[in-house]
PyMOL Python script that loads the backbone (N, CA, C, O; Angstrom):
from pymol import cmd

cmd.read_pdbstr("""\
ATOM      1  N   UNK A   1     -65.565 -15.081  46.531  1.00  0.00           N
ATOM      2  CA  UNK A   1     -64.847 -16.315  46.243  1.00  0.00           C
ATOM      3  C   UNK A   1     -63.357 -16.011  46.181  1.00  0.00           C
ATOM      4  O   UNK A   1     -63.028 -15.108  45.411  1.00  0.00           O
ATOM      5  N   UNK A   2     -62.464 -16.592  46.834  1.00  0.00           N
ATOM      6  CA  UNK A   2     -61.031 -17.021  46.981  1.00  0.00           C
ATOM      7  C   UNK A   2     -60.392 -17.523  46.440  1.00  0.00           C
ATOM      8  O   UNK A   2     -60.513 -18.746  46.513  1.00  0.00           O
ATOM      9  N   UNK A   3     -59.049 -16.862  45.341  1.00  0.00           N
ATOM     10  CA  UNK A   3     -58.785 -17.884  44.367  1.00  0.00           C
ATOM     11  C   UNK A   3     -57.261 -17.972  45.212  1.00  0.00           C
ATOM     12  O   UNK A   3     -56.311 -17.482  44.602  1.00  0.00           O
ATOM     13  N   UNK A   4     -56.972 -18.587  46.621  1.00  0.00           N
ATOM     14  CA  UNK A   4     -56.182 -18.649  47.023  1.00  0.00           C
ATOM     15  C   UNK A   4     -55.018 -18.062  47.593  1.00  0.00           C
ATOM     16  O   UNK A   4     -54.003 -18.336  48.233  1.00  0.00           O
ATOM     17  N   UNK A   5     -55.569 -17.231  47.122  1.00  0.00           N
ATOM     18  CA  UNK A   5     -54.592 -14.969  47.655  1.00  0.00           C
ATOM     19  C   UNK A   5     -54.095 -14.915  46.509  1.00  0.00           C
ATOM     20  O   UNK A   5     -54.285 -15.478  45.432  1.00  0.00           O
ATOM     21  N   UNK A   6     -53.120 -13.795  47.094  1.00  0.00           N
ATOM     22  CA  UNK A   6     -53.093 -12.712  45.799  1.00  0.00           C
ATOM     23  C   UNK A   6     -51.452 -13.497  44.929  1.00  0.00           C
ATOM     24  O   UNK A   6     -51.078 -12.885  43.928  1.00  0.00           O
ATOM     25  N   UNK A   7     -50.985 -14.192  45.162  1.00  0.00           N
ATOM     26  CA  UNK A   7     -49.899 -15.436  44.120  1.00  0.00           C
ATOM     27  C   UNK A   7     -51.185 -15.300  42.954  1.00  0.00           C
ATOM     28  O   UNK A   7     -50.988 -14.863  41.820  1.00  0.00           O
ATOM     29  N   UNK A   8     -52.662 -15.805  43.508  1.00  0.00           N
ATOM     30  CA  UNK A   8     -52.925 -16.247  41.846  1.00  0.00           C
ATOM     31  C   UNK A   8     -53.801 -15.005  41.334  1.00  0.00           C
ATOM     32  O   UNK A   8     -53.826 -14.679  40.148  1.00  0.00           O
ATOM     33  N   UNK A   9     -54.263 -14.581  41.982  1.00  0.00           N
ATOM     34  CA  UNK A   9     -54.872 -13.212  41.821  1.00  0.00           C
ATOM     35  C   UNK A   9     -53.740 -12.414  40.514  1.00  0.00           C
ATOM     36  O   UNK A   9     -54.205 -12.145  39.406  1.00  0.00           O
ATOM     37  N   UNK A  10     -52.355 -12.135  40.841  1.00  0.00           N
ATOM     38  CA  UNK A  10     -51.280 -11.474  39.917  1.00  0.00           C
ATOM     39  C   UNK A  10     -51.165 -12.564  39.090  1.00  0.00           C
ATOM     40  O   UNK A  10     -50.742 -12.138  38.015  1.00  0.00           O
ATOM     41  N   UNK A  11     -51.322 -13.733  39.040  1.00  0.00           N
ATOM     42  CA  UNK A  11     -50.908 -14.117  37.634  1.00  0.00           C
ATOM     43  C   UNK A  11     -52.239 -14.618  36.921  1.00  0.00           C
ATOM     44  O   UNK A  11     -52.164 -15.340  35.928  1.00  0.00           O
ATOM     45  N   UNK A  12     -53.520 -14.195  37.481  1.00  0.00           N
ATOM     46  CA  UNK A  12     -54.268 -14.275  36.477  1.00  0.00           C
ATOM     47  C   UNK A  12     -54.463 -12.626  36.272  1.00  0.00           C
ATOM     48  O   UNK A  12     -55.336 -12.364  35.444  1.00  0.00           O
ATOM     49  N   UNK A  13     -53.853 -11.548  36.836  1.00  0.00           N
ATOM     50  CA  UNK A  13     -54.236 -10.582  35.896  1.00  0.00           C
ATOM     51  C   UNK A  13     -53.315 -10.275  35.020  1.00  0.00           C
ATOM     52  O   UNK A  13     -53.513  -9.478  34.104  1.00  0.00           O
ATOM     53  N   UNK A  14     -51.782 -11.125  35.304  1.00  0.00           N
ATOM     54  CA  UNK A  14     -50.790 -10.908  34.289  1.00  0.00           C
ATOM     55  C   UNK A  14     -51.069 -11.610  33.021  1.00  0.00           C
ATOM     56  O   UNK A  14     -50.664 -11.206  31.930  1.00  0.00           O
ATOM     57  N   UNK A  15     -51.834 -12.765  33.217  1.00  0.00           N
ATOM     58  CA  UNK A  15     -52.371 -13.932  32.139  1.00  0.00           C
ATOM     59  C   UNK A  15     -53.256 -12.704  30.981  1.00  0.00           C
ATOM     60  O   UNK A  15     -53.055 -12.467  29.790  1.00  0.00           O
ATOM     61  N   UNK A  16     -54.610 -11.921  32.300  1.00  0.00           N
ATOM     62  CA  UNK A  16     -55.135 -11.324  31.434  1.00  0.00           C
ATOM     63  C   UNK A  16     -54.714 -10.000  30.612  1.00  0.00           C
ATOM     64  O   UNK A  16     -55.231  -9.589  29.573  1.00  0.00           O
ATOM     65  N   UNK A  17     -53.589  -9.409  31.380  1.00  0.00           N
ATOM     66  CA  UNK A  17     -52.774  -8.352  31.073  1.00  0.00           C
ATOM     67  C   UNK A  17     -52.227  -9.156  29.115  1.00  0.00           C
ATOM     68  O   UNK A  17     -52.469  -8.769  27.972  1.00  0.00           O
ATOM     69  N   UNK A  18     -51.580 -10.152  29.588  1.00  0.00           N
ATOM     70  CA  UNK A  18     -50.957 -10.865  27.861  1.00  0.00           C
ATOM     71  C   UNK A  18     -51.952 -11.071  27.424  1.00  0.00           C
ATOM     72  O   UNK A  18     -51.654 -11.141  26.231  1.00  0.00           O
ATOM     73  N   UNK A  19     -53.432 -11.306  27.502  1.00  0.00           N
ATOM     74  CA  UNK A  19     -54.207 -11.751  26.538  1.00  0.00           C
ATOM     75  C   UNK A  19     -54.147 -10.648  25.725  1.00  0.00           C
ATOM     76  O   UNK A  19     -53.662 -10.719  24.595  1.00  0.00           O
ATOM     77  N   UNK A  20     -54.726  -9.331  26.328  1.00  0.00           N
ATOM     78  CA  UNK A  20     -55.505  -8.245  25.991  1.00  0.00           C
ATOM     79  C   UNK A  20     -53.785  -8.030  24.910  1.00  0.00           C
ATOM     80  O   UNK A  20     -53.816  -8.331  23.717  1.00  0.00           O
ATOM     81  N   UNK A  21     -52.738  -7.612  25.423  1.00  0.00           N
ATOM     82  CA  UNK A  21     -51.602  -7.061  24.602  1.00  0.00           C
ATOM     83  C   UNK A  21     -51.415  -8.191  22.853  1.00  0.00           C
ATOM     84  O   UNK A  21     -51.205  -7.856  21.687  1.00  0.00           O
ATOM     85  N   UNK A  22     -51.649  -9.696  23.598  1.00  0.00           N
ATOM     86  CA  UNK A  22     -51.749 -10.405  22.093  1.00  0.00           C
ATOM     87  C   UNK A  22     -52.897  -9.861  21.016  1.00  0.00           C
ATOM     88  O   UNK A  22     -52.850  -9.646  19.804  1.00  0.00           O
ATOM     89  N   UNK A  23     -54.255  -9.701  22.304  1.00  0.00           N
ATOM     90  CA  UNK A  23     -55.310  -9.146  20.785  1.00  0.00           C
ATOM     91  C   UNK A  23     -54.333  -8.195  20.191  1.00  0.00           C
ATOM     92  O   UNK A  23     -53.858  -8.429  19.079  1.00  0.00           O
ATOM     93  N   UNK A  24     -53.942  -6.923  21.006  1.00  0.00           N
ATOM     94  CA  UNK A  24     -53.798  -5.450  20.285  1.00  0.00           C
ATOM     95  C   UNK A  24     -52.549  -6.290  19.423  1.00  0.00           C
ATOM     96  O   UNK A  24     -52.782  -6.931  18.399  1.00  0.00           O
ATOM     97  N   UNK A  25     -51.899  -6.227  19.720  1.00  0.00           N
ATOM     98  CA  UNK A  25     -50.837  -7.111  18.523  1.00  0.00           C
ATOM     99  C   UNK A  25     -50.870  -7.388  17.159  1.00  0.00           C
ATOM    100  O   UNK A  25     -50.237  -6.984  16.183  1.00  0.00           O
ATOM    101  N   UNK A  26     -52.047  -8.425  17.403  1.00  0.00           N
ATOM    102  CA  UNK A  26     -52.633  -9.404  16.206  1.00  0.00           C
ATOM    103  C   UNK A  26     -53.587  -7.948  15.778  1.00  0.00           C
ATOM    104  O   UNK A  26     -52.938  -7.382  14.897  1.00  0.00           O
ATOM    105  N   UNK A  27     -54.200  -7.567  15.921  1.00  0.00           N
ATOM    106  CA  UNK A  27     -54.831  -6.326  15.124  1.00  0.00           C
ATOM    107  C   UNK A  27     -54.018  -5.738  14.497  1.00  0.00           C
ATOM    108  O   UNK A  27     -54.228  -5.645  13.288  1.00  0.00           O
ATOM    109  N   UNK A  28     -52.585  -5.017  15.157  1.00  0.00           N
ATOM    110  CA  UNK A  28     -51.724  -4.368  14.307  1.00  0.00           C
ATOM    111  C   UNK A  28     -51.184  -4.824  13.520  1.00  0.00           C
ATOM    112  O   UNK A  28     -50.776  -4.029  12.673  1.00  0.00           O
ATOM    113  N   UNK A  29     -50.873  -6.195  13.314  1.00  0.00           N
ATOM    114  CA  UNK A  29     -50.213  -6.973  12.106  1.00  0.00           C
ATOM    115  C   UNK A  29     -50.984  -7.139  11.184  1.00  0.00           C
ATOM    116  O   UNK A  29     -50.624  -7.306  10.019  1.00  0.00           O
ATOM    117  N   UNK A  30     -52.657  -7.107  11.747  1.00  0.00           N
ATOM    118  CA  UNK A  30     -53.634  -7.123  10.301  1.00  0.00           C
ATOM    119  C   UNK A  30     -53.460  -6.513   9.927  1.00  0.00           C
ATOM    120  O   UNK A  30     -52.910  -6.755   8.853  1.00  0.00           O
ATOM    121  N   UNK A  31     -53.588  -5.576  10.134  1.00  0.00           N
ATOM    122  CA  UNK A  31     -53.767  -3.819   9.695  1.00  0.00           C
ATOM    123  C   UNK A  31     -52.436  -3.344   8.860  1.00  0.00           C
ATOM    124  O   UNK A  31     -52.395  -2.427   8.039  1.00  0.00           O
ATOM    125  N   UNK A  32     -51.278  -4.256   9.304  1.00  0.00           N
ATOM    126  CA  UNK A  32     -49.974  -3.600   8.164  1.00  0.00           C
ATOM    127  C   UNK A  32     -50.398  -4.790   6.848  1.00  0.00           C
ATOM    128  O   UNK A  32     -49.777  -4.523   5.819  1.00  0.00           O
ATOM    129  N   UNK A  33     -51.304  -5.994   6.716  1.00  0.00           N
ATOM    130  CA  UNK A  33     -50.657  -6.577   6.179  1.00  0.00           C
ATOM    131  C   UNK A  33     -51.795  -6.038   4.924  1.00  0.00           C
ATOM    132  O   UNK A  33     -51.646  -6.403   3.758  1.00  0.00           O
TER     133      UNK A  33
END
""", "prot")
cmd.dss("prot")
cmd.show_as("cartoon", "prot")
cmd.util.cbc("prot")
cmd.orient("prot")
């Protein structure tokens, strides 16, 4: 399946690239608080 080439291909792995960095984030701020 074709999600239209690679324009959306990079910004859904940049989308998923920020998800994953917000989890680790939000873990480390638990963890100081």
């Amino acid at each position: 399946m074709s999600w239209g080439g690679g324009a959306f291909g990079a910004v859904f792995g940049n989308g998923a690239g920020v998800v994953t960095f917000g989890k680790a984030l939000a873990l480390t701020v638990a963890d100081q608080r």
